[in-house]
N, CA and C atoms of all chains as a GROMACS GRO file, in nm:
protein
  570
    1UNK      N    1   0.083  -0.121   0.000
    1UNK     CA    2   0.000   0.000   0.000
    1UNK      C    3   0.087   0.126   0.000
    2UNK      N    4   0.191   0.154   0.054
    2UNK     CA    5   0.269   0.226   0.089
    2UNK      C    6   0.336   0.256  -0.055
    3UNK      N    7   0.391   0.136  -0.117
    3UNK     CA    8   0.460   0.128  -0.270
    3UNK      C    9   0.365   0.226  -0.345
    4UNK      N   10   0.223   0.159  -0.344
    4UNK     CA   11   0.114   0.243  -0.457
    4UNK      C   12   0.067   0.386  -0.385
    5UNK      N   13   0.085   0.380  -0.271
    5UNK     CA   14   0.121   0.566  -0.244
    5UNK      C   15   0.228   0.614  -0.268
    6UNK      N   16   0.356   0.599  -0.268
    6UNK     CA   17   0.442   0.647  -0.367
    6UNK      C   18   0.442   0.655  -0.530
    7UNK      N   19   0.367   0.531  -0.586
    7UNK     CA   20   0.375   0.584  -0.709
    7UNK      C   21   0.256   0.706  -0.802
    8UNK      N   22   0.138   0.709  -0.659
    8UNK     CA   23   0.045   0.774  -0.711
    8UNK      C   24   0.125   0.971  -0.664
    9UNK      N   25   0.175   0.950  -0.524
    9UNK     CA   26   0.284   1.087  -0.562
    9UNK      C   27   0.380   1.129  -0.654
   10UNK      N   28   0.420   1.010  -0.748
   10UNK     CA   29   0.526   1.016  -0.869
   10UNK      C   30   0.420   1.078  -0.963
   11UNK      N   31   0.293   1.027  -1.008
   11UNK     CA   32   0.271   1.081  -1.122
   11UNK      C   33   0.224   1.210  -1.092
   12UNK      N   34   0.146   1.302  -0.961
   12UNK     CA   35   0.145   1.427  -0.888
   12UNK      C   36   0.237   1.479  -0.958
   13UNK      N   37   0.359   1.445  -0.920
   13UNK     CA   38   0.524   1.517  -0.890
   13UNK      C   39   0.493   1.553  -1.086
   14UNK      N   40   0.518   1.502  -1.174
   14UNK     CA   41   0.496   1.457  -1.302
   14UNK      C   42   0.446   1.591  -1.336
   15UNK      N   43   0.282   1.560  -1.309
   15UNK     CA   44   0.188   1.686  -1.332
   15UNK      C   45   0.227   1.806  -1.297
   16UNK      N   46   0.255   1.837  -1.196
   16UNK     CA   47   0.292   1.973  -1.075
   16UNK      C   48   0.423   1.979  -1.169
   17UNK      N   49   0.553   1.926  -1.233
   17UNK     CA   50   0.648   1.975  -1.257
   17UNK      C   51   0.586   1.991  -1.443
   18UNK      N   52   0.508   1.942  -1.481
   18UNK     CA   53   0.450   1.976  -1.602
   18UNK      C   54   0.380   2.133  -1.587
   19UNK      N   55   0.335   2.187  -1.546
   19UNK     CA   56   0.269   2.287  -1.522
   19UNK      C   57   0.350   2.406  -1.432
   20UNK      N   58   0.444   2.338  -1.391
   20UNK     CA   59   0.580   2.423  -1.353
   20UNK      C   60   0.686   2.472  -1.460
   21UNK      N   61   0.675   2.404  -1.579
   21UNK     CA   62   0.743   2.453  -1.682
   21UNK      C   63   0.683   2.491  -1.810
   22UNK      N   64   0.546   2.464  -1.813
   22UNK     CA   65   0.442   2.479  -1.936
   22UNK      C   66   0.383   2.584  -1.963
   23UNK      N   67   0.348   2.633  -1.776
   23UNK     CA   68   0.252   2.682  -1.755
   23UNK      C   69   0.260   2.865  -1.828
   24UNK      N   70   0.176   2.939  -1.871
   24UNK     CA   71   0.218   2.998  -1.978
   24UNK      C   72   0.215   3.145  -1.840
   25UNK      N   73   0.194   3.190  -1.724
   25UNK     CA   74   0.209   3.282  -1.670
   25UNK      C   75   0.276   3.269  -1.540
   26UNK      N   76   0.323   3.414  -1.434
   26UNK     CA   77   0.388   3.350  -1.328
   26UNK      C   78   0.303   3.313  -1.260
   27UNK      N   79   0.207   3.319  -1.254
   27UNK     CA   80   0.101   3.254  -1.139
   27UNK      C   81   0.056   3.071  -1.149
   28UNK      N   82   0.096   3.094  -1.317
   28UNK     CA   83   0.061   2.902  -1.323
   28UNK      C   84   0.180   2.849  -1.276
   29UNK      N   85   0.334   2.936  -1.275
   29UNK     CA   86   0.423   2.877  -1.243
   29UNK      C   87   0.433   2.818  -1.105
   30UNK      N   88   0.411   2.965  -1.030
   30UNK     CA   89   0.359   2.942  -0.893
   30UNK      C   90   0.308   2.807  -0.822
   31UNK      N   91   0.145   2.782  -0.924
   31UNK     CA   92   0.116   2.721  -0.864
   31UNK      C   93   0.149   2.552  -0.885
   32UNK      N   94   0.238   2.550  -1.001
   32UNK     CA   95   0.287   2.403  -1.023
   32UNK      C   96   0.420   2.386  -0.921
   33UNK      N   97   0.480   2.502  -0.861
   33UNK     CA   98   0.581   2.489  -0.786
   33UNK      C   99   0.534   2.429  -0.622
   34UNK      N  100   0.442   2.493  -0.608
   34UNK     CA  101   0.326   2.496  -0.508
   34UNK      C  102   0.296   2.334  -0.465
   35UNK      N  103   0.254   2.290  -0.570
   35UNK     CA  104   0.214   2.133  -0.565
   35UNK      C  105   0.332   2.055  -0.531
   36UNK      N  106   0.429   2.098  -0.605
   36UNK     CA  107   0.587   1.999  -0.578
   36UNK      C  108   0.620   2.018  -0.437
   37UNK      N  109   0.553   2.121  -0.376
   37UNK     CA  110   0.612   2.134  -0.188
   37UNK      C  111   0.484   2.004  -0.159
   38UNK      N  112   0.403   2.005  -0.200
   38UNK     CA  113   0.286   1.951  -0.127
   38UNK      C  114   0.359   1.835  -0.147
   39UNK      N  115   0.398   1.764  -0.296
   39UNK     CA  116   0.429   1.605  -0.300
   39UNK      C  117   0.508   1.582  -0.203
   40UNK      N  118   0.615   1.721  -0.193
   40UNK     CA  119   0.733   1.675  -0.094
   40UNK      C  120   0.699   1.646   0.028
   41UNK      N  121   0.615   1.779   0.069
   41UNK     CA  122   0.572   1.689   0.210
   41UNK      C  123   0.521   1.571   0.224
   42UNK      N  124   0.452   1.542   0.154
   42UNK     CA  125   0.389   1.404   0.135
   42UNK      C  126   0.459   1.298   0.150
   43UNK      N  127   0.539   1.292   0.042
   43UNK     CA  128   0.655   1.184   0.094
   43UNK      C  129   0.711   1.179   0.168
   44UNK      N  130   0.789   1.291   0.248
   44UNK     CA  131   0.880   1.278   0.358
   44UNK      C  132   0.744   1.235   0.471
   45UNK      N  133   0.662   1.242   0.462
   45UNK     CA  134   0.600   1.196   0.560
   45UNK      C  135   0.554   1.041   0.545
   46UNK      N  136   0.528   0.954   0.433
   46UNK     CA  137   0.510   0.887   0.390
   46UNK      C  138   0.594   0.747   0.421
   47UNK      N  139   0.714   0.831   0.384
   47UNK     CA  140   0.852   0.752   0.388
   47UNK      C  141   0.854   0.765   0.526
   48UNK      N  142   0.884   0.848   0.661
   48UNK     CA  143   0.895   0.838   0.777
   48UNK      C  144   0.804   0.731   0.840
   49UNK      N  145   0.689   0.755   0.811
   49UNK     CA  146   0.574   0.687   0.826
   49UNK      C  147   0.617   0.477   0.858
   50UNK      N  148   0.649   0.494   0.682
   50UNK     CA  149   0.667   0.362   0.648
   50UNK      C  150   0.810   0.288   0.748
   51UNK      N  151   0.910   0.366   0.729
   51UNK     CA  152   1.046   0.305   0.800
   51UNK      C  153   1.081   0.364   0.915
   52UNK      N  154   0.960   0.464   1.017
   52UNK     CA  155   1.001   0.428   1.124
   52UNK      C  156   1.099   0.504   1.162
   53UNK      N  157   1.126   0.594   1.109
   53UNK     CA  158   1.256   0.647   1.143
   53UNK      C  159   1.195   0.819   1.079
   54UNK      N  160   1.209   0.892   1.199
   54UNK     CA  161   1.158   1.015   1.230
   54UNK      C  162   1.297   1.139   1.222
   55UNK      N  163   1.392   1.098   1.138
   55UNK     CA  164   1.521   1.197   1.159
   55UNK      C  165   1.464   1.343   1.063
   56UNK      N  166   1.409   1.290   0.911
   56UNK     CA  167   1.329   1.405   0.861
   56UNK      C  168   1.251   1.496   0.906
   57UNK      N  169   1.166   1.447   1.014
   57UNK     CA  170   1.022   1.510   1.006
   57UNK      C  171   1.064   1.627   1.065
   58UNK      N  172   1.172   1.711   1.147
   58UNK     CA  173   1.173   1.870   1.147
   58UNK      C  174   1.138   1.935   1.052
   59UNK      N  175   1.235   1.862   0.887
   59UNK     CA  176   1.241   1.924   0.781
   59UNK      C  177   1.050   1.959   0.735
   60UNK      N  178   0.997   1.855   0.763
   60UNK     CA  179   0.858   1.885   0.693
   60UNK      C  180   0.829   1.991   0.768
   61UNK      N  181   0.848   2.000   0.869
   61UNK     CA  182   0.774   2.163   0.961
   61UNK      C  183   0.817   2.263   0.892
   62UNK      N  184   0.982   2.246   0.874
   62UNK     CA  185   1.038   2.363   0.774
   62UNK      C  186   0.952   2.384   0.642
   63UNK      N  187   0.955   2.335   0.566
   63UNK     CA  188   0.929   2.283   0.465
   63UNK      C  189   0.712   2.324   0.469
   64UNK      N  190   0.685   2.288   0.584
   64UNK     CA  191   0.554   2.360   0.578
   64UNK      C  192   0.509   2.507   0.626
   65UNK      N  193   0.645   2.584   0.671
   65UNK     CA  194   0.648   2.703   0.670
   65UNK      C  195   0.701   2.774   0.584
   66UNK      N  196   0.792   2.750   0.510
   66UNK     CA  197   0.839   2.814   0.387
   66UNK      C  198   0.765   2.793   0.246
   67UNK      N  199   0.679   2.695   0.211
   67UNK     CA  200   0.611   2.664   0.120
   67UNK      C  201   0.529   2.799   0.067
   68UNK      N  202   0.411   2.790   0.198
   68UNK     CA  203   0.341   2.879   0.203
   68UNK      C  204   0.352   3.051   0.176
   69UNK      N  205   0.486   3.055   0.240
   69UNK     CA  206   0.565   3.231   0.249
   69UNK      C  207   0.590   3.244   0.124
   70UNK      N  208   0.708   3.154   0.075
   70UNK     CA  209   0.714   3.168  -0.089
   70UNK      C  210   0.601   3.217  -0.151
   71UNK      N  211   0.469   3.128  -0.131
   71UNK     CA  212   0.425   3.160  -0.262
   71UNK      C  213   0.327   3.291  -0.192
   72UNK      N  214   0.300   3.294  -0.108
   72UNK     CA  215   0.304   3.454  -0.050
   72UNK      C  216   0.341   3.566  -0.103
   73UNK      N  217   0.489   3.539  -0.076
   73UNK     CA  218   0.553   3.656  -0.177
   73UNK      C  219   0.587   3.674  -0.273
   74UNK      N  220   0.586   3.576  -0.379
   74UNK     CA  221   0.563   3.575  -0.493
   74UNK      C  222   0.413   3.625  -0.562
   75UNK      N  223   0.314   3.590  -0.454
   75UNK     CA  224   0.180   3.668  -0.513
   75UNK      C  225   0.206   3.847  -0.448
   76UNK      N  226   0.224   3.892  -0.368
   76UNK     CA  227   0.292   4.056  -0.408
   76UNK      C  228   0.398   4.092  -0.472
   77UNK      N  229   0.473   3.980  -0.528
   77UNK     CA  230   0.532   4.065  -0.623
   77UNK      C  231   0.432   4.072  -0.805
   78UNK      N  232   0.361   3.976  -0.801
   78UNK     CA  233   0.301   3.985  -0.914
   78UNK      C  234   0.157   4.120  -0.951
   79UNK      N  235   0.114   4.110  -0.764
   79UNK     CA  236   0.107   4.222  -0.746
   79UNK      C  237   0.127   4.338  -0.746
   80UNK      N  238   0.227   4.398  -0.719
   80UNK     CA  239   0.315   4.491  -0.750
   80UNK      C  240   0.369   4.546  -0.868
   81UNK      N  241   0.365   4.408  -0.977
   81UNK     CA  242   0.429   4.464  -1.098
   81UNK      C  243   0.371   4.525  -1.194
   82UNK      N  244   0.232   4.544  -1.210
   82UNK     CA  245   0.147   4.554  -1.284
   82UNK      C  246   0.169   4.758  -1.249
   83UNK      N  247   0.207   4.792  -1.153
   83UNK     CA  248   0.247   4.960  -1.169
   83UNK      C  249   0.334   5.016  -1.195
   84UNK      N  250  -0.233  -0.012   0.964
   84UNK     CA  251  -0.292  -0.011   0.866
   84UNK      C  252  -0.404   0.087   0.792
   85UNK      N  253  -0.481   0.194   0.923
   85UNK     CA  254  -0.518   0.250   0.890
   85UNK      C  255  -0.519   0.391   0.843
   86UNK      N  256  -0.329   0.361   0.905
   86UNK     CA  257  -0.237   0.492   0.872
   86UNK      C  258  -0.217   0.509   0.745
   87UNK      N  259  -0.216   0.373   0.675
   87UNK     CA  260  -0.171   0.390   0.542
   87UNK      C  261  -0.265   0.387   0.447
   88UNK      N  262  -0.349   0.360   0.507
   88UNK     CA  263  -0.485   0.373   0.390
   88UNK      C  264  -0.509   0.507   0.371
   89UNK      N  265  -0.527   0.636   0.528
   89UNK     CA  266  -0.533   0.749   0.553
   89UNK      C  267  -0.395   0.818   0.403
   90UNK      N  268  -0.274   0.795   0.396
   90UNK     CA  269  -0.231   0.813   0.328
   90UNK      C  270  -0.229   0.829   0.228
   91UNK      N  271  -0.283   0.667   0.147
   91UNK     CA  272  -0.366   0.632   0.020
   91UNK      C  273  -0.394   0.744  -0.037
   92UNK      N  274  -0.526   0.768   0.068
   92UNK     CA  275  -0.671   0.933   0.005
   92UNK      C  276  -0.593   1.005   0.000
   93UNK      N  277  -0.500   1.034   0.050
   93UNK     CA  278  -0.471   1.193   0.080
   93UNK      C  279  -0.379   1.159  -0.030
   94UNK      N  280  -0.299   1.129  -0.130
   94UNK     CA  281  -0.191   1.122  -0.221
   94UNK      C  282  -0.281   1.100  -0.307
   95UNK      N  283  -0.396   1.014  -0.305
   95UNK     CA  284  -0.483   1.033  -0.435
   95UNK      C  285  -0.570   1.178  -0.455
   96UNK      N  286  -0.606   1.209  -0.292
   96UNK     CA  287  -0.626   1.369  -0.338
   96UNK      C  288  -0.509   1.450  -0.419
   97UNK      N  289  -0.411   1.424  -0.366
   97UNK     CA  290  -0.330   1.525  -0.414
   97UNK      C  291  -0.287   1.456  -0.586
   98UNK      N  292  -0.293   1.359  -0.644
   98UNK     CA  293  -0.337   1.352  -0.741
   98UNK      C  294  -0.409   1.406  -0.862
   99UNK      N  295  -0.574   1.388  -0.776
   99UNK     CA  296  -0.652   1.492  -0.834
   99UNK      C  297  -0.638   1.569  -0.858
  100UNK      N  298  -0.598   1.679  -0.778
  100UNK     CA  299  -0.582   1.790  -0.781
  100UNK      C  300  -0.444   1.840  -0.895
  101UNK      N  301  -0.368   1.751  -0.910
  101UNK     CA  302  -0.256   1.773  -0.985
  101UNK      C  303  -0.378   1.738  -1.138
  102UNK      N  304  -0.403   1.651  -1.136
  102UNK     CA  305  -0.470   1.652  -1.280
  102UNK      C  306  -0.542   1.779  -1.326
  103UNK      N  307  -0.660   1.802  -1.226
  103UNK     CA  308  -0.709   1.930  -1.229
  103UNK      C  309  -0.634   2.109  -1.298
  104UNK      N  310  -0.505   2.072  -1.209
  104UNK     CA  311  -0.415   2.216  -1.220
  104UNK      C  312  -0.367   2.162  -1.342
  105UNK      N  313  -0.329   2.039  -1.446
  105UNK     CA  314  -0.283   2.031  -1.576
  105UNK      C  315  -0.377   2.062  -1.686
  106UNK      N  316  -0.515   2.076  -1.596
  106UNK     CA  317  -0.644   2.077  -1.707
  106UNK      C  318  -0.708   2.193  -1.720
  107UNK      N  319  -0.714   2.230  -1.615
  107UNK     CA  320  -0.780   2.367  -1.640
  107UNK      C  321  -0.744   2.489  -1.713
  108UNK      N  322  -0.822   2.566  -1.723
  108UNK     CA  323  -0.842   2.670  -1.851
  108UNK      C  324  -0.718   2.821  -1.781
  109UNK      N  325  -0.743   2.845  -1.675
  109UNK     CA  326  -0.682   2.988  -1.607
  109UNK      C  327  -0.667   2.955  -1.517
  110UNK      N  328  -0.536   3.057  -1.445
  110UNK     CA  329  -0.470   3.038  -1.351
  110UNK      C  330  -0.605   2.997  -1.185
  111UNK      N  331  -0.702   3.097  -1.184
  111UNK     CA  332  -0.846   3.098  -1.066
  111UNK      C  333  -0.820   2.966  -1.073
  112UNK      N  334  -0.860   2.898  -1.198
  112UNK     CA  335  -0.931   2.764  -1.170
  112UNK      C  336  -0.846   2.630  -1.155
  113UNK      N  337  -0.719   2.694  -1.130
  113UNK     CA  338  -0.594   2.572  -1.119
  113UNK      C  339  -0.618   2.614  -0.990
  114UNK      N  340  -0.582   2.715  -0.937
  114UNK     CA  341  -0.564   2.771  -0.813
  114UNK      C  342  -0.702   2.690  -0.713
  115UNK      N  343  -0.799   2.695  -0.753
  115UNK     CA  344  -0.945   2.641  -0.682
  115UNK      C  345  -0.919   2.475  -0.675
  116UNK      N  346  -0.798   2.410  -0.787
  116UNK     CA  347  -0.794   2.258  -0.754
  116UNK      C  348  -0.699   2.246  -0.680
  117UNK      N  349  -0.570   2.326  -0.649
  117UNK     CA  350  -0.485   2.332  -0.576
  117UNK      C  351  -0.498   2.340  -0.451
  118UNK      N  352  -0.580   2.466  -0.394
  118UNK     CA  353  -0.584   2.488  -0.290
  118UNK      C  354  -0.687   2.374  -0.176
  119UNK      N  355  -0.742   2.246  -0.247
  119UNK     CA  356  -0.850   2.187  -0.168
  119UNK      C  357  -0.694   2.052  -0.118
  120UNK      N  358  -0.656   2.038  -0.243
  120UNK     CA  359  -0.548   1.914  -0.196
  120UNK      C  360  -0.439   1.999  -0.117
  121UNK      N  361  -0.372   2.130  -0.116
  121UNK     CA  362  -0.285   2.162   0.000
  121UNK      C  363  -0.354   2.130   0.097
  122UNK      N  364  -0.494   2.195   0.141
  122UNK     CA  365  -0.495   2.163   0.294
  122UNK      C  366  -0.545   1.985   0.312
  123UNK      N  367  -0.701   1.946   0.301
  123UNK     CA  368  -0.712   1.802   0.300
  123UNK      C  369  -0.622   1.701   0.274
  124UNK      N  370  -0.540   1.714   0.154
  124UNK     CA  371  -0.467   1.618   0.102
  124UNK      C  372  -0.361   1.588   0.178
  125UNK      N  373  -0.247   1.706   0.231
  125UNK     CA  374  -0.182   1.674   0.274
  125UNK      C  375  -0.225   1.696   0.443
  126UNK      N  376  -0.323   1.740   0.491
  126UNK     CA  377  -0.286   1.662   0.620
  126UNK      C  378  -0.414   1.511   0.669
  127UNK      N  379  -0.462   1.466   0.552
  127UNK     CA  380  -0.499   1.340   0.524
  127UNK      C  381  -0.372   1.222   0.520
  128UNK      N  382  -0.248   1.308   0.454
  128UNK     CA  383  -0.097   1.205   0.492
  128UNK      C  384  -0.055   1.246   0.601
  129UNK      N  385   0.000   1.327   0.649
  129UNK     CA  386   0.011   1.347   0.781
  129UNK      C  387  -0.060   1.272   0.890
  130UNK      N  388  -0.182   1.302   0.891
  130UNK     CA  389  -0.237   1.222   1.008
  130UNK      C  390  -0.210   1.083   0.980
  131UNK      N  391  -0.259   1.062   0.828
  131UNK     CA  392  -0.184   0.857   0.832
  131UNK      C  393  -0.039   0.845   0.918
  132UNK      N  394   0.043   0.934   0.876
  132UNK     CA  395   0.167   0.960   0.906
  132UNK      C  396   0.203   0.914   1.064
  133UNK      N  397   0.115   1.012   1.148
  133UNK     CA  398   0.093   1.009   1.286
  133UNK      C  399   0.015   0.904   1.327
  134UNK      N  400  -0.084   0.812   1.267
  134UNK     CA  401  -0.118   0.725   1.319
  134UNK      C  402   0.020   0.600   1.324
  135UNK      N  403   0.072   0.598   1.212
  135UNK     CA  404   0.155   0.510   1.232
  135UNK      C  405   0.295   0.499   1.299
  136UNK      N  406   0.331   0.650   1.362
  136UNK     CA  407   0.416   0.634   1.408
  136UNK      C  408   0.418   0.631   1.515
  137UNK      N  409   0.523   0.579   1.647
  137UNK     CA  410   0.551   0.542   1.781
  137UNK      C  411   0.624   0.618   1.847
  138UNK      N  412   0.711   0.733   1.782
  138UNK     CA  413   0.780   0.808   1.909
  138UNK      C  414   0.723   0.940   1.917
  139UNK      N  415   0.712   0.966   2.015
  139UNK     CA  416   0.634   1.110   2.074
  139UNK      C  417   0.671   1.226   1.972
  140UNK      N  418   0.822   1.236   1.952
  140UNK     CA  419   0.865   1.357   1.941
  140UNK      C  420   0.860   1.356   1.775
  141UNK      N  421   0.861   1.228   1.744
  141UNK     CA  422   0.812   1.192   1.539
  141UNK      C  423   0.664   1.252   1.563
  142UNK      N  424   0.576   1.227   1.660
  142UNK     CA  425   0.413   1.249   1.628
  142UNK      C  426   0.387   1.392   1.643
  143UNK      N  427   0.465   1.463   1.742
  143UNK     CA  428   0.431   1.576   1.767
  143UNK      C  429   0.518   1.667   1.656
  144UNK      N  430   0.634   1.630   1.569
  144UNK     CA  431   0.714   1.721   1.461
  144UNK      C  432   0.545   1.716   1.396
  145UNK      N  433   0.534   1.588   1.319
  145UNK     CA  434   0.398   1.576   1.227
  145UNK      C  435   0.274   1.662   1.259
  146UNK      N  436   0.240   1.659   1.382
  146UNK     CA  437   0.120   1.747   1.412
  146UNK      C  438   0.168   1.894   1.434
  147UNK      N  439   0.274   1.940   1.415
  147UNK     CA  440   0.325   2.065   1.418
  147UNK      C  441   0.320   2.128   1.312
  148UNK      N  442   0.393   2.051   1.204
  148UNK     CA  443   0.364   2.047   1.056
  148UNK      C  444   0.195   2.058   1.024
  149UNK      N  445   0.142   1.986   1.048
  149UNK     CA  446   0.024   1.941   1.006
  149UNK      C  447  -0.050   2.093   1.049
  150UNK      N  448  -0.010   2.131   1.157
  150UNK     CA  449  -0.104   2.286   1.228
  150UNK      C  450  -0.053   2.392   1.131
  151UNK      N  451   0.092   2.427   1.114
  151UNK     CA  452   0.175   2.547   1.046
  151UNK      C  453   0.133   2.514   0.927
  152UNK      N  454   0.073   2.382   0.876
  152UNK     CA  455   0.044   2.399   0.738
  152UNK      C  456  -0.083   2.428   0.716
  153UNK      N  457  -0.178   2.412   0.806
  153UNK     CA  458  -0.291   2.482   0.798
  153UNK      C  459  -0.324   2.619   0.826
  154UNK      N  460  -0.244   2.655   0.859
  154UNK     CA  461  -0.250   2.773   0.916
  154UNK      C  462  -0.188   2.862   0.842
  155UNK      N  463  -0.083   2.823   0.762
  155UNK     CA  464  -0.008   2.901   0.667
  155UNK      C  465  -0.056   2.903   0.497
  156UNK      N  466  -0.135   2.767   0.455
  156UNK     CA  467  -0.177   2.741   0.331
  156UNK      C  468  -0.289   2.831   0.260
  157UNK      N  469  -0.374   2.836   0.297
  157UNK     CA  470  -0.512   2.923   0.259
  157UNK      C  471  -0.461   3.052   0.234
  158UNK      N  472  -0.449   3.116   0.386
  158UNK     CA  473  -0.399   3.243   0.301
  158UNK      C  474  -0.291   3.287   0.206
  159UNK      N  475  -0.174   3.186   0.202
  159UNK     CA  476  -0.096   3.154   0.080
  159UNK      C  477  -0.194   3.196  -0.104
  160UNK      N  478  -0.302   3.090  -0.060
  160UNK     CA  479  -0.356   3.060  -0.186
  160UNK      C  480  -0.427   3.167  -0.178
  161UNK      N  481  -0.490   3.228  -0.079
  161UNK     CA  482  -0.610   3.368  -0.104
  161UNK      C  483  -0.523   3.484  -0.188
  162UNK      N  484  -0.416   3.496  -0.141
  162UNK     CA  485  -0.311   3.637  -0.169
  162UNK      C  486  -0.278   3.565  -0.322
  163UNK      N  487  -0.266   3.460  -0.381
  163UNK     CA  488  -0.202   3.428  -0.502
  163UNK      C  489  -0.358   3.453  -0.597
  164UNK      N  490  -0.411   3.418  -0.537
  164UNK     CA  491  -0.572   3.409  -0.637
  164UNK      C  492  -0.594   3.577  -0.633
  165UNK      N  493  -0.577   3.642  -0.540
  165UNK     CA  494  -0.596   3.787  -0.563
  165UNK      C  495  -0.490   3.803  -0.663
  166UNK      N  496  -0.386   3.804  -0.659
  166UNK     CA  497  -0.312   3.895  -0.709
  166UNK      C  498  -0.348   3.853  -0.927
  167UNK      N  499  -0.415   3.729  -0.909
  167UNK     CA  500  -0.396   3.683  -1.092
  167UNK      C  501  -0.502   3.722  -1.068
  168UNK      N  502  -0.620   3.764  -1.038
  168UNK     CA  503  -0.736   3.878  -1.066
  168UNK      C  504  -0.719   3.977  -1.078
  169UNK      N  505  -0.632   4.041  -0.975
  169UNK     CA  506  -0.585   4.178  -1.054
  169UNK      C  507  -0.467   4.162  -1.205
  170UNK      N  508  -0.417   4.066  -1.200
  170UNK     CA  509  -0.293   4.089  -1.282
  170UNK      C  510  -0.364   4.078  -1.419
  171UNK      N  511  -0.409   4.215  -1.479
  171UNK     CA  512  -0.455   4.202  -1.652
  171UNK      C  513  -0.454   4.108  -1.720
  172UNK      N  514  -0.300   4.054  -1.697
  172UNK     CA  515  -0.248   4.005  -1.847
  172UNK      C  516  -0.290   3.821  -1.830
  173UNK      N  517  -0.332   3.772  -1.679
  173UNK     CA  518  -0.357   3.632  -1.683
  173UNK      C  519  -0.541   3.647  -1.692
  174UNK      N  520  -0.595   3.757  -1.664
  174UNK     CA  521  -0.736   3.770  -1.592
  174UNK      C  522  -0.785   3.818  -1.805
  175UNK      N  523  -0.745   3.770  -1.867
  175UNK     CA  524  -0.765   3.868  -1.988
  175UNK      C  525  -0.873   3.777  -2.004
  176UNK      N  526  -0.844   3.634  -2.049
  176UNK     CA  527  -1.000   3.584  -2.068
  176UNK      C  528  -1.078   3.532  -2.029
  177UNK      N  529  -1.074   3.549  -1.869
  177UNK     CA  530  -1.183   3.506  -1.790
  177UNK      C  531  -1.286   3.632  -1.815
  178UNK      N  532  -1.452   3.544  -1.805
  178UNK     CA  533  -1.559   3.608  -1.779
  178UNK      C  534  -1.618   3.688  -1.655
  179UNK      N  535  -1.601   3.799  -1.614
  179UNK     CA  536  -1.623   3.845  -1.485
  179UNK      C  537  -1.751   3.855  -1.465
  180UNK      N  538  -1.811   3.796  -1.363
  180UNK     CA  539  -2.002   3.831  -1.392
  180UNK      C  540  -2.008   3.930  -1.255
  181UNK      N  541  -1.932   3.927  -1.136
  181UNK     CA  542  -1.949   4.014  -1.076
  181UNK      C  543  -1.773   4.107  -1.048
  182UNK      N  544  -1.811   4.178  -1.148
  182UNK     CA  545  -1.637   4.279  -1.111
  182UNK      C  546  -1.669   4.376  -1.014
  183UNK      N  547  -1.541   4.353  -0.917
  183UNK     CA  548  -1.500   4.475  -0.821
  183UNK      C  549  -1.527   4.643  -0.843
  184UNK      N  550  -1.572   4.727  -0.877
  184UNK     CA  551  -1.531   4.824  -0.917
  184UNK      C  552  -1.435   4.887  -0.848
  185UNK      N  553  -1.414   4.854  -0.736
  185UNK     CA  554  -1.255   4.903  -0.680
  185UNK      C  555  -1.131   4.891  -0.747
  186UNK      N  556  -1.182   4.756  -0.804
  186UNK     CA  557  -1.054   4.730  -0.915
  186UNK      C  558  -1.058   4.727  -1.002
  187UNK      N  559  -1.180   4.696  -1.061
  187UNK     CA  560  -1.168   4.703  -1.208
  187UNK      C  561  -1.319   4.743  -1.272
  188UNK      N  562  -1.312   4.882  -1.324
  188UNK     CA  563  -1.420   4.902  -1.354
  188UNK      C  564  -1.519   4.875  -1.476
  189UNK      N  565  -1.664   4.888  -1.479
  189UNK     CA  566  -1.702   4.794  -1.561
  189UNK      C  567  -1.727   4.839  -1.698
  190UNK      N  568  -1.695   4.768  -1.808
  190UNK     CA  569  -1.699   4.824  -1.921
  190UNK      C  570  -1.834   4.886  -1.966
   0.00000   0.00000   0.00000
C-alpha cells in the first residue's frame, strides 16, 4: 500500500512539474511549484511513516512554513508589478 | 494499517488535484484545484503519518507540521488568487459576472 502511495505521488510530482514549466504565466508557475512542496511533504512523511525512522520530520515543519511564504511573496510581487 | 490507507486518500487527493491544475483553462481555476489538496490532502498524509508512528517527538514534529500547514496554506492561496485577478495580463479571458469596481471598472 505504501509502494502504490508512492507511485500515485510520482505521477502528482509529473503533473505539478509539467505545469511548472508549461505553464504559460507566473502565477501558473507558482502554482505548479506549489504542488511539488505539497508532493514533498507528502513523501517525507510517507517515507517516515513507512520506516520508522523520524530523523526528517523537522524538515517537513520547515518545509511547511516556507512553502506557504514563498508563494506569498511571490503573489505581491506579481502584485506589485502591474504599476 | 489505517495509517496507510489514511495516506492512500490523501496522495490520491493530491493527485486529483494535480490533474485538475494540468487541465484547467486559467490560472483561478488551477488555483481552486490546488488549494483543496494543500490543505485536505496533505494533512490526510500526515495524520496517516501520525497514526503510524511510535515516538512522541516523530508524532508531535507531524502534528506541528500538520497545524503550520494549515494555518499558513489558505492564506498563501487567497493572496495568489488575488493577485492573478488583478494581474490584466492572466485575468484577460476570464468572464467576470461580478467585477470589483474598486478594481476594475465595468466596461
Amino acid at each position: 500500500m505504501t509502494a502504490l502511495t508512492f507511485v500515485i505521488l510520482a505521477v502528482a510530482m509529473a503533473l505539478f512539474g509539467y505545469r511548472l514549466c508549461a505553464g504559460p504565466s507566473l502565477a501558473d508557475r507558482v502554482i505548479g511549484l506549489n504542488g511539488l512542496v505539497l508532493v514533498g511533504m507528502a513523501g517525507i512523511a510517507t517515507h517516515a511513516a513507512h520506516t520508522s525512522v523520524g530523523a526528517f520530520l523537522p524538515t517537513l515543519v520547515a518545509v511547511a512554513l516556507v512553502g506557504p511564504i514563498g508563494t506569498a511573496m511571490i503573489a505581491r510581487f506579481i502584485e506589485g508589478r502591474r504599476r | 494499517m489505517i495509517g496507510e490507507f489514511l495516506a492512500l486518500v490523501g496522495a490520491t487527493l493530491i493527485l486529483l488535484s494535480a490533474i485538475g491544475v494540468v487541465r484547467f483553462a486559467d490560472p483561478l481555476a488551477r488555483l481552486h484545484a490546488l488549494a483543496k489538496a494543500s490543505t485536505l490532502g496533505v494533512l490526510l498524509v500526515l495524520t496517516g503519518a501520525a497514526v503510524n508512528l511510535r515516538d512522541l517527538n516523530d508524532i508531535t514534529s507531524v502534528v506541528l507540521a500538520g497545524l503550520l500547514h494549515l494555518l499558513a496554506s489558505p492564506p498563501a492561496s487567497n493572496m495568489l488568487s488575488r493577485a492573478s485577478y488583478l494581474d490584466a495580463e492572466t485575468a484577460a479571458g476570464v468572464i467576470d459576472e461580478h467585477p470589483d469596481p474598486r478594481v476594475r471598472p465595468k466596461e
